[in-house]
ZADREN-473759 format. One record per residue: residue in one letter; x, y, z of N, C-alpha, C in turn. Coordinates in steps of 0.1 Angstrom, whole numbers, padded with zeros to 4 digits, always signed. Layout:
# residues N
aXYZXYZXYZ/...
END
This chain:
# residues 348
x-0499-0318-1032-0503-0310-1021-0491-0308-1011/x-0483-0320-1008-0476-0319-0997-0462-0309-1002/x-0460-0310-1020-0451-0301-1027-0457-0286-1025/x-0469-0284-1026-0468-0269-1026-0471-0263-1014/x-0472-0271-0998-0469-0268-0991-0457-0266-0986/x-0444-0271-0993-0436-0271-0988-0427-0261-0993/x-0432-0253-1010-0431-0247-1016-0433-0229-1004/x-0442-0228-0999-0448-0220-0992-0439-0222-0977/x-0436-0230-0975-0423-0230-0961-0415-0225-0964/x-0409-0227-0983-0396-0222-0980-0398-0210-0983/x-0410-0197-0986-0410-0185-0994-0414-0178-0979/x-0398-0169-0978-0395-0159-0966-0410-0148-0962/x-0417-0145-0976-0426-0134-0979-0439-0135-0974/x-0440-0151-0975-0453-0157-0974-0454-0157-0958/x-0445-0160-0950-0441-0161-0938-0444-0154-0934/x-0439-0143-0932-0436-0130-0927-0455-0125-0932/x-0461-0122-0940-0470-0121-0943-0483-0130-0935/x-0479-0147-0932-0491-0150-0921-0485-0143-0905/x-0471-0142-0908-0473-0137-0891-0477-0125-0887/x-0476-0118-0899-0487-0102-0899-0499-0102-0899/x-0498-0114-0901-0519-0114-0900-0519-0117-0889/x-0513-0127-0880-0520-0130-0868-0515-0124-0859/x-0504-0115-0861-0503-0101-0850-0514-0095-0852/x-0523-0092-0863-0529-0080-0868-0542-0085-0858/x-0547-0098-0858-0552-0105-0852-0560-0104-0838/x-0546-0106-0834-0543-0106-0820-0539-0095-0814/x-0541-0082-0819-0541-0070-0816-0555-0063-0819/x-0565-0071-0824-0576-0066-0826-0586-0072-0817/x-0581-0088-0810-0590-0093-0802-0582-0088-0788/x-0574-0081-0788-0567-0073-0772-0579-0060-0775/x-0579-0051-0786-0587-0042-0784-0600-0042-0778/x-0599-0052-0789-0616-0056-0786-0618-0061-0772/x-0614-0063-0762-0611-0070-0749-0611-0062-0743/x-0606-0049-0746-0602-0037-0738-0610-0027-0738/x-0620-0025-0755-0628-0014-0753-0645-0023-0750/x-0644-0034-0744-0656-0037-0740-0659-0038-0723/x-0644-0035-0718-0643-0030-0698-0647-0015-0701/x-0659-0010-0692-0660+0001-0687-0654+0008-0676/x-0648+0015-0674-0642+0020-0658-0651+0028-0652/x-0654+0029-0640-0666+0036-0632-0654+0046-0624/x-0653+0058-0625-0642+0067-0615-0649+0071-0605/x-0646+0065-0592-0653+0072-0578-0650+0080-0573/x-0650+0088-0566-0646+0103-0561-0654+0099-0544/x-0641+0099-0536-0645+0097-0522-0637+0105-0511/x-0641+0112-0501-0634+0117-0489-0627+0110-0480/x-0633+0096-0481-0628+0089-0472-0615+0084-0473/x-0603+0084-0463-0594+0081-0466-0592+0068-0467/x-0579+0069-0472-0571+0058-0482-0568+0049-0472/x-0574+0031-0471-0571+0028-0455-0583+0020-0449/x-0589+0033-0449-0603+0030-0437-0611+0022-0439/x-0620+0017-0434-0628+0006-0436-0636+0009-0445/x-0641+0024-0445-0652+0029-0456-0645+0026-0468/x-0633+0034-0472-0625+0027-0485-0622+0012-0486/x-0621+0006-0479-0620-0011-0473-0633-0011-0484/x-0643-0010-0479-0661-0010-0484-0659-0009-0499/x-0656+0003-0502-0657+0004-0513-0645+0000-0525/x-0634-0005-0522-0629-0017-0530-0636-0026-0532/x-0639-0033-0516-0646-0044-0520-0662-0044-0531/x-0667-0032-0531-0678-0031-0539-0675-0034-0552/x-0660-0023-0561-0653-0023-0568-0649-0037-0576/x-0648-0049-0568-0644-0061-0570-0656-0070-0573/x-0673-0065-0563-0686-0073-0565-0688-0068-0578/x-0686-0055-0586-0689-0047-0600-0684-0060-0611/x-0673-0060-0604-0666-0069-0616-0667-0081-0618/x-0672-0085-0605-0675-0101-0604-0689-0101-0611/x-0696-0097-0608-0711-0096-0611-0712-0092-0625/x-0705-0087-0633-0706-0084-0650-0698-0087-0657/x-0689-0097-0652-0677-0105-0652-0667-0097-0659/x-0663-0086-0655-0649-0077-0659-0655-0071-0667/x-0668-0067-0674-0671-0059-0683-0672-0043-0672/x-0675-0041-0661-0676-0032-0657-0668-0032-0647/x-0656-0019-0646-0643-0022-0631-0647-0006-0629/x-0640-0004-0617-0641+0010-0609-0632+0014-0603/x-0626+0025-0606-0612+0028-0598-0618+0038-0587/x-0616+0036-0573-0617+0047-0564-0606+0052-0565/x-0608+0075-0557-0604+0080-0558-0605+0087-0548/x-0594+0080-0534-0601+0086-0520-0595+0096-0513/x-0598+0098-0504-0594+0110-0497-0592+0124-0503/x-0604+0124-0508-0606+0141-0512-0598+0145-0528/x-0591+0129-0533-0582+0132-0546-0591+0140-0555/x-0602+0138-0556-0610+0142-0566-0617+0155-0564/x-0614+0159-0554-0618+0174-0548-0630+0176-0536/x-0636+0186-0534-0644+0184-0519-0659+0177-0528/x-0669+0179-0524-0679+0175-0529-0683+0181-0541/x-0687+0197-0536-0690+0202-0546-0685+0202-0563/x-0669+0198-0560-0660+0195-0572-0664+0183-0577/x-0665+0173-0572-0671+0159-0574-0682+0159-0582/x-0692+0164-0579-0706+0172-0580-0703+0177-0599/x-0697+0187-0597-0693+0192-0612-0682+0185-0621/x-0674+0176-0616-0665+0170-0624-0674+0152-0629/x-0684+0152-0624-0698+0138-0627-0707+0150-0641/x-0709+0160-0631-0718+0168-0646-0712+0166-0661/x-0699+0170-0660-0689+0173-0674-0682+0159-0673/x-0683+0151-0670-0681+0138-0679-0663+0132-0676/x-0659+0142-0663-0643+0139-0657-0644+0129-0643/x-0654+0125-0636-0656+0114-0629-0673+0108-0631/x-0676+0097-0624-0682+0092-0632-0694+0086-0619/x-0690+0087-0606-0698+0081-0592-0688+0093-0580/x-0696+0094-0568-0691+0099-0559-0699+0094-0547/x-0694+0098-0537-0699+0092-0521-0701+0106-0513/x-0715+0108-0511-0716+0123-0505-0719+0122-0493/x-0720+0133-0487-0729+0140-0472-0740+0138-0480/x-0746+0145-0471-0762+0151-0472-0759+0166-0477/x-0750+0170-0478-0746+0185-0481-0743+0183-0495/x-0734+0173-0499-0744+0172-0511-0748+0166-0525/x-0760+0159-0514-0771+0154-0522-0779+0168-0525/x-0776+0176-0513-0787+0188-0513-0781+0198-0523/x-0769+0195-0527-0768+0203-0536-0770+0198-0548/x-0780+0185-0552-0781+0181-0564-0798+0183-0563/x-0806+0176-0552-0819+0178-0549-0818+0187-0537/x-0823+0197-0536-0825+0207-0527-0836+0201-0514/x-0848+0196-0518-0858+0190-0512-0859+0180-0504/x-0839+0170-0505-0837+0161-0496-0831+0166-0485/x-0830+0184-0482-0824+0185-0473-0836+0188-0456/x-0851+0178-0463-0858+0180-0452-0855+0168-0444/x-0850+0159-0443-0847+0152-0432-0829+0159-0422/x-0827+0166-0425-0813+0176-0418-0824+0186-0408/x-0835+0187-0412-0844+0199-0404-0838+0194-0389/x-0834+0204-0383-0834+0198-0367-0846+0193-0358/x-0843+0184-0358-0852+0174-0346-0865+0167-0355/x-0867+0174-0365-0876+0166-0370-0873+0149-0371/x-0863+0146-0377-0865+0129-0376-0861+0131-0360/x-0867+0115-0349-0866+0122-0341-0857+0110-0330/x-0854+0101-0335-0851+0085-0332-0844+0079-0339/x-0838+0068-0337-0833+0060-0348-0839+0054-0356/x-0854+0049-0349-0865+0040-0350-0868+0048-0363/x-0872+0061-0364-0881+0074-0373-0865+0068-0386/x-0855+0070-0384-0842+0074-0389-0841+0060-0400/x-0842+0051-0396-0842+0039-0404-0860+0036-0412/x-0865+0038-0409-0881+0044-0416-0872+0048-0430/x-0870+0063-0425-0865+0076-0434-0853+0068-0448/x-0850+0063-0442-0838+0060-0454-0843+0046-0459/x-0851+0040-0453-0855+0027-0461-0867+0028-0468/x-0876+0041-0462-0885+0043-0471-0890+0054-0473/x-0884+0067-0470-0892+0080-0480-0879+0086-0484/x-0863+0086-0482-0851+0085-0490-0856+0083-0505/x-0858+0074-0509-0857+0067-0518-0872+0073-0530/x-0880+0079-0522-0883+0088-0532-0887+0100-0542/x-0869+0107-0535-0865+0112-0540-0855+0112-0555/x-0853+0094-0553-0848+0092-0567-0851+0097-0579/x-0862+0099-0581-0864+0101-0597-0861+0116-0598/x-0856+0124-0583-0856+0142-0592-0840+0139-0595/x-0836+0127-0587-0825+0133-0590-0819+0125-0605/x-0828+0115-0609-0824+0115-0622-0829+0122-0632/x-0834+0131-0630-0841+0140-0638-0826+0152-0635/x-0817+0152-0626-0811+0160-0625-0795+0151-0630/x-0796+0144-0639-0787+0138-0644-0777+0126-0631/x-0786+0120-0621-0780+0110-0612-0784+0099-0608/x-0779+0090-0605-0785+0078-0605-0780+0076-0588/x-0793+0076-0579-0786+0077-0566-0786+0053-0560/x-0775+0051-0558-0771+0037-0559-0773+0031-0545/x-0772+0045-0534-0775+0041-0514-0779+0050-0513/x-0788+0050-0502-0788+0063-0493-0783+0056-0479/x-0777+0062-0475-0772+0058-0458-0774+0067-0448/x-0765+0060-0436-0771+0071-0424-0753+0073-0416/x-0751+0079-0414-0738+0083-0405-0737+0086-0390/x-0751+0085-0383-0750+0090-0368-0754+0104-0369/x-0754+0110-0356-0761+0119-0351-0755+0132-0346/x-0761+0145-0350-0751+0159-0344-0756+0164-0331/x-0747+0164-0324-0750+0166-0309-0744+0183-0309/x-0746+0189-0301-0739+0204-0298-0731+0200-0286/x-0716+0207-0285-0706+0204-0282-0702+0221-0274/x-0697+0225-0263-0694+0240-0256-0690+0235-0252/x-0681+0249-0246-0670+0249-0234-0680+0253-0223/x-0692+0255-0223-0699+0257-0209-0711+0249-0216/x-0722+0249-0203-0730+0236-0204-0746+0243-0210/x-0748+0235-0218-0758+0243-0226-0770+0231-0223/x-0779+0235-0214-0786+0227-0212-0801+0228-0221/x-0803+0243-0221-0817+0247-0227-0810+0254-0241/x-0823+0256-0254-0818+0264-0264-0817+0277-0258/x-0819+0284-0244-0814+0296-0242-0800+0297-0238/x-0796+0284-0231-0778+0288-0230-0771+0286-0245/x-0780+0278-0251-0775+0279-0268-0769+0293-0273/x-0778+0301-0274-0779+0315-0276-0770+0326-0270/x-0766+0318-0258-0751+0329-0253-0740+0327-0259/x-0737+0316-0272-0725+0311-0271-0723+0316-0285/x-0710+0311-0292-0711+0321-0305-0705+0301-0306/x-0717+0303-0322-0711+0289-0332-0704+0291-0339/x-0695+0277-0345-0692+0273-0358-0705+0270-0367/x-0705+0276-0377-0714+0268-0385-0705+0271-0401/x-0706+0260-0408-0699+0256-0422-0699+0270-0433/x-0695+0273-0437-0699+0286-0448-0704+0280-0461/x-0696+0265-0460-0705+0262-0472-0723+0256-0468/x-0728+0258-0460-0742+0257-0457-0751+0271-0459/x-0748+0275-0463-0754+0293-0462-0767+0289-0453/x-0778+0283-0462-0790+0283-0462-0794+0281-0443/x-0785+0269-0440-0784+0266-0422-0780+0277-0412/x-0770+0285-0420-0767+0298-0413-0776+0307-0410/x-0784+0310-0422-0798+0317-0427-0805+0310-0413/x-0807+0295-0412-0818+0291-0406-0809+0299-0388/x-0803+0296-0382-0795+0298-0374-0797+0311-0368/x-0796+0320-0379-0800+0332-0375-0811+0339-0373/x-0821+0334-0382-0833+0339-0377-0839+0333-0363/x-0831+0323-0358-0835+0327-0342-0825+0333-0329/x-0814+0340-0337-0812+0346-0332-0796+0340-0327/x-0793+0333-0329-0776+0329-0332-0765+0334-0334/x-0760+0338-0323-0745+0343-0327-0736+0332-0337/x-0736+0331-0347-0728+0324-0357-0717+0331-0361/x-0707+0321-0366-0694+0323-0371-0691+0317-0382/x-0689+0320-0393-0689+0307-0406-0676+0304-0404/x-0672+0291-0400-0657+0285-0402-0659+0269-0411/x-0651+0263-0417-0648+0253-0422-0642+0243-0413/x-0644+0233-0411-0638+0222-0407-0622+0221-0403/x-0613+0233-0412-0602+0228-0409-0603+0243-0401/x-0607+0251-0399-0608+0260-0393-0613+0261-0376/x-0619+0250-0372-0630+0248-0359-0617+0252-0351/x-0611+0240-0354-0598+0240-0338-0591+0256-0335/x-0587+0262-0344-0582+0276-0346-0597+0284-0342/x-0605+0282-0341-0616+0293-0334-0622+0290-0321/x-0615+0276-0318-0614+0272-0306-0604+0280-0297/x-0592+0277-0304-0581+0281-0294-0580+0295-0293/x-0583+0304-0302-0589+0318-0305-0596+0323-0294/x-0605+0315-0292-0619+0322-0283-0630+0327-0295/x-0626+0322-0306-0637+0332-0316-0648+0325-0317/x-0649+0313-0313-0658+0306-0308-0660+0297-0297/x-0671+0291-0294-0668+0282-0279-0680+0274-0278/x-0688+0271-0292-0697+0259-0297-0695+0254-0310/x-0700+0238-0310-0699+0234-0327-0707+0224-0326/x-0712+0220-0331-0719+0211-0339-0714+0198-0345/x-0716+0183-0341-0707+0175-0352-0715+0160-0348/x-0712+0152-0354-0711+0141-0349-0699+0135-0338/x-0698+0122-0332-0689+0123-0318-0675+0118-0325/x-0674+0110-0340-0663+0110-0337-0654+0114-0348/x-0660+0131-0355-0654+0140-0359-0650+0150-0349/x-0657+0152-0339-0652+0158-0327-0638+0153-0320/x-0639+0138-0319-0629+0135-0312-0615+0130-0323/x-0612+0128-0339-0610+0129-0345-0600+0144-0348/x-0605+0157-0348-0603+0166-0349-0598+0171-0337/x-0598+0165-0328-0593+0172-0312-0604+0185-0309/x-0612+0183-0312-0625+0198-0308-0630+0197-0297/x-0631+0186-0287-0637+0184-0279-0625+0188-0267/x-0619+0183-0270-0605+0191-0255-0611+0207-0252/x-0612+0215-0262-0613+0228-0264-0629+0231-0260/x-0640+0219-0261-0652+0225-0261-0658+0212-0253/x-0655+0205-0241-0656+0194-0233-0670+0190-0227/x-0685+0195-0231-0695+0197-0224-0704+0192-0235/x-0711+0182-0239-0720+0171-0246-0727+0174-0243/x-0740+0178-0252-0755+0178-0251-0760+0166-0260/x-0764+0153-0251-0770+0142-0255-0781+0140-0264/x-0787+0148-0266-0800+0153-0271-0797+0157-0287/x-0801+0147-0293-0795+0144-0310-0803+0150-0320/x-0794+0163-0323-0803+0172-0335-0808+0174-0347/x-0801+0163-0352-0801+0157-0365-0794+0148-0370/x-0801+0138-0375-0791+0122-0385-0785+0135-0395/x-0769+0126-0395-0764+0130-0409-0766+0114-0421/x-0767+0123-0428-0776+0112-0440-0766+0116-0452/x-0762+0105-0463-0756+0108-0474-0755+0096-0484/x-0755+0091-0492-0753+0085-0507-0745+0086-0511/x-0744+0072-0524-0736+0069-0535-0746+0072-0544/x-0743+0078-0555-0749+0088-0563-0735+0081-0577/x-0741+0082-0591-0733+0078-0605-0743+0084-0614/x-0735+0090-0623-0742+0099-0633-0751+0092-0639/x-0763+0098-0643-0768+0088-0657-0759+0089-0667/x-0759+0097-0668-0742+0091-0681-0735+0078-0683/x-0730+0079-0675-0722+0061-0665-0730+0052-0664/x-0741+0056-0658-0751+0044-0657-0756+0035-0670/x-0762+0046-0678-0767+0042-0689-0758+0036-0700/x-0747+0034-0694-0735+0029-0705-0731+0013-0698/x-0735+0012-0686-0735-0001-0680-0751-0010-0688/x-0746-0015-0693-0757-0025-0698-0765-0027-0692/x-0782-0029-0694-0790-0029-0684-0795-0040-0680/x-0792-0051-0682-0789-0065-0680-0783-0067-0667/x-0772-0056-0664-0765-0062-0651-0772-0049-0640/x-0781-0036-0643-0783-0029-0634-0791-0034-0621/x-0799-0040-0620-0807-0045-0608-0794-0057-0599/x-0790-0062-0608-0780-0068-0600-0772-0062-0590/x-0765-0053-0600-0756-0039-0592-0763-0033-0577/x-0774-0031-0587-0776-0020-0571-0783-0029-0560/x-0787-0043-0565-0788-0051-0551-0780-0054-0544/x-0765-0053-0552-0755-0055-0544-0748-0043-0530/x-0753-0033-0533-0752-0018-0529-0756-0026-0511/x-0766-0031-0509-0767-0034-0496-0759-0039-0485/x-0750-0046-0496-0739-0048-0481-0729-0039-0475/x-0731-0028-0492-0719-0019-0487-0725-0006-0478/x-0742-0005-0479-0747+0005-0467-0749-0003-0454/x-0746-0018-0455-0746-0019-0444-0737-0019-0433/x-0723-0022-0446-0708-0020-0434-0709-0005-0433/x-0713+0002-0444-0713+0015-0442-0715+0020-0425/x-0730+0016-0426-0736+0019-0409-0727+0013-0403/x-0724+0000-0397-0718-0006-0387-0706-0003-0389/x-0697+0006-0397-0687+0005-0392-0685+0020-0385/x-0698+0035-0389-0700+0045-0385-0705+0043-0371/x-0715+0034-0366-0720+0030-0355-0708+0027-0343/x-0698+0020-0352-0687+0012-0340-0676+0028-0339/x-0674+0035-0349-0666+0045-0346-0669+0058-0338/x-0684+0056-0342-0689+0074-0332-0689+0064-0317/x-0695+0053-0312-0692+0046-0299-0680+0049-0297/x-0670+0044-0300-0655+0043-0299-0650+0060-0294/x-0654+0066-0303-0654+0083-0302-0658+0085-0289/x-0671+0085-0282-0675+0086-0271-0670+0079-0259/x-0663+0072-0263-0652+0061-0250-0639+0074-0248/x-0638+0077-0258-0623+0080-0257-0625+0092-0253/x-0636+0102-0258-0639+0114-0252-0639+0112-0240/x-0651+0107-0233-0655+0106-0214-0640+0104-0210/x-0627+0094-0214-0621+0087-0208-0607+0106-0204/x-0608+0110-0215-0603+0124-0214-0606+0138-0217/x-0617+0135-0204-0623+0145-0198-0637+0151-0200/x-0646+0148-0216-0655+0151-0220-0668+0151-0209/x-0674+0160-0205-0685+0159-0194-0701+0155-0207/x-0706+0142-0204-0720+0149-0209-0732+0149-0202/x-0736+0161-0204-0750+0164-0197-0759+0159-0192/x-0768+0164-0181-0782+0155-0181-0790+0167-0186/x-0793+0166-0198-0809+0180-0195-0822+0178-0189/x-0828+0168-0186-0838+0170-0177-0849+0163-0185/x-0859+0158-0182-0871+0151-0188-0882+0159-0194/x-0880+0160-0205-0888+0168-0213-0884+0174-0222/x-0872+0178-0215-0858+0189-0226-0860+0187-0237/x-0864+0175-0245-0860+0171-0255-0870+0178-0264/x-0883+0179-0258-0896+0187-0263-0897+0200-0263/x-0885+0206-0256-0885+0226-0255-0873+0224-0265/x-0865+0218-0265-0856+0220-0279-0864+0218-0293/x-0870+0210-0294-0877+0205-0305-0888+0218-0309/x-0891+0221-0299-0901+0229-0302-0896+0246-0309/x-0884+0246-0300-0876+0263-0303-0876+0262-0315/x-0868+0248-0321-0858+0249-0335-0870+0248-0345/x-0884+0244-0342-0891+0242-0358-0893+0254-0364/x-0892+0268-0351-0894+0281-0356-0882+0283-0365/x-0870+0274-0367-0861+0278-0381-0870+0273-0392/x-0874+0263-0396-0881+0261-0409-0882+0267-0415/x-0895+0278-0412-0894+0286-0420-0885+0294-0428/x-0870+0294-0424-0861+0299-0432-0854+0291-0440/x-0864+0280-0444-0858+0269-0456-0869+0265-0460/x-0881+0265-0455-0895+0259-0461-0906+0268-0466/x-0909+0268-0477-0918+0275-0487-0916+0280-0502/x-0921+0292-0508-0921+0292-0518-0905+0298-0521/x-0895+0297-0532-0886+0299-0536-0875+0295-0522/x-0876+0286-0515-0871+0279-0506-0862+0267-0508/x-0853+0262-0501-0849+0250-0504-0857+0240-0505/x-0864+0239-0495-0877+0227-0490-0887+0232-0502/x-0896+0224-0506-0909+0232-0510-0918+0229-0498/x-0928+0236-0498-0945+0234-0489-0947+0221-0490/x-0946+0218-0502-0954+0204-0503-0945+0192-0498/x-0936+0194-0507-0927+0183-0498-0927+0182-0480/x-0922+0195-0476-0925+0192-0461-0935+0184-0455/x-0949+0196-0460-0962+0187-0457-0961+0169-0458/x-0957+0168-0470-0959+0149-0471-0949+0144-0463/x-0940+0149-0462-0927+0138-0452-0932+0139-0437/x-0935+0151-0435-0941+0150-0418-0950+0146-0419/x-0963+0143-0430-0974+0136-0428-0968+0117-0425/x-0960+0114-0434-0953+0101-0434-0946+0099-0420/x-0940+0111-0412-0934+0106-0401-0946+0109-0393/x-0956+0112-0394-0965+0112-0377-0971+0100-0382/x-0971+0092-0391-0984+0083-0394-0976+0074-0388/x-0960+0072-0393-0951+0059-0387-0956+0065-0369/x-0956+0072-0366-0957+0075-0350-0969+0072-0347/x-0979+0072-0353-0989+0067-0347-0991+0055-0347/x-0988+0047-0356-0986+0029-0358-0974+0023-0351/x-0964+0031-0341-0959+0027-0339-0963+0017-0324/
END
């Protein structure tokens, strides 16, 4: 034995031939190692930096801890992956794989989630945290019927209207000419049927229709206003909050269904810490936004005790120009969510 072992040490062929095996080996258990990590590709606005991207590394890292490296996720922030809509269609065709939306668009995946954006209908924070902890969430199944797996719904704060003169009632509204997004058609639509001088500009467009004169109202939450420098140009705050901006983490069924389903409930229980820093770190930034505005020069309003009920009342006459048949909203849907928010109002 010990002879024809030793026979086999000295033959160069034999050699060379076991260490071909165990390269061959050892390049099969690296494969194998490698095509058993999935990568999750995120597609995010948020820049590169910010606490929100902060959030979602760290999620990135709970993925991997929680399926133990079988599932990692590269984010892709600040707009690398295109505006939403691109996001939107690069998850359809199989070139990213998760994204972090607005409410602009979720609604462009389910049309019927764009009834909590109705102005004034949600009407509180109190109504606002209801809404996303519990009729949000019923809209999951269209959207996996529409190829998505929605993972949060969250909340971002609140759109206040913003002029260079003081718009106390929706009739000084109406003297003023708005910004409103081009990519919203449907809101412009609503806008105008009561009578709205609108202007369709884009976001990187507002400040230039400022300094223009081509406009002299906008629309925003407080600390894209102050963020954007829009508020120098249009210094007059109407306190009276027209609508939560609302938006989700959204991953294709595609993606999803390729994460073993062993680790999915895990996953998306994990989702809650990241809508929570989500909120508190949107909560500490639109406050912060409002310090710095008052501190250089921002006036905001008193409208008066009641105000809140002659605005509420003007704007439900937009509905109509999003609620009904061949509509964004359907009938029905409306009906059941406002039946859900006056019931929470009456038990409250």
């Amino acid at each position: 034995m010990i002879e024809y072992y030793n026979r086999i040490q000295r033959n160069p062929m034999k050699i060379r031939m076991k260490k071909n095996i165990l390269i061959l080996l050892l390049l099969m258990l690296i494969g194998t190692t490698t095509l058993s990590a999935l990568t999750i590709k995120m597609g995010s606005l948020f820049p590169e930096g910010s606490a929100w991207d902060v959030t979602l590394k760290k999620m990135a890292r709970e993925w991997s801890d929680l399926t133990n490296g079988k599932v990692r996720m590269k984010i892709y922030p600040g707009g690398i992956a295109g505006e939403e809509s691109d996001m939107i269609r690069k998850m359809r065709i199989g070139q990213l794989d998760a994204a972090v939306l607005t409410n602009v668009g979720m609604t462009d995946i389910v049309t019927d989630s764009l009834i909590f954006s109705l102005p004034f209908l949600v009407q509180d924070e109190e109504e606002l945290d209801f809404v996303v902890k519990e009729l949000l969430p019923r809209f999951d199944d269209q959207f996996r019927e529409k190829g998505f797996e929605v993972l949060i719904w969250s909340k971002s704060g609140w759109i206040n209207f913003f002029s260079n003169s003081q718009i106390m009632t929706p009739e000084d509204l109406l003297k003023t000419r708005m910004a409103v997004s081009p990519n919203n058609p449907e809101m412009m639509e609503a806008f105008k049927a009561l009578g709205f001088k609108i202007i369709p500009l884009g976001m990187n467009d507002t400040l230039m229709g400022l300094q223009s004169g081509m406009i002299d109202t906008f629309y925003s939450i407080p600390m894209a206003a102050a963020a954007f420098q829009w508020f120098a140009l249009a210094p007059n705050l109407n306190p009276i909050d027209v609508t939560p901006v609302i938006g989700g983490i959204v991953i294709s069924e595609r993606a999803w269904q390729r994460i073993p389903d062993e680790y999915h409930a895990e996953l998306k229980a994990s989702m809650a810490s990241v809508q929570r820093e989500f909120v508190n770190e949107t909560d500490r930034l639109n406050q912060e936004a409002l310090r710095i505005m008052k501190d250089n020069g921002l006036q905001v309003m008193s409208p008066g005790e009641n105000m809140e009920e002659v605005w509420r009342s003007f704007f439900k006459d937009s509905y109509s120009a999003l609620v009904g048949e061949n509509k964004l909203i359907s009938e029905e849907t409306y009906n059941e969510m406002n039946q859900q928010l006056d019931s929470f109002r009456a038990n409250k």
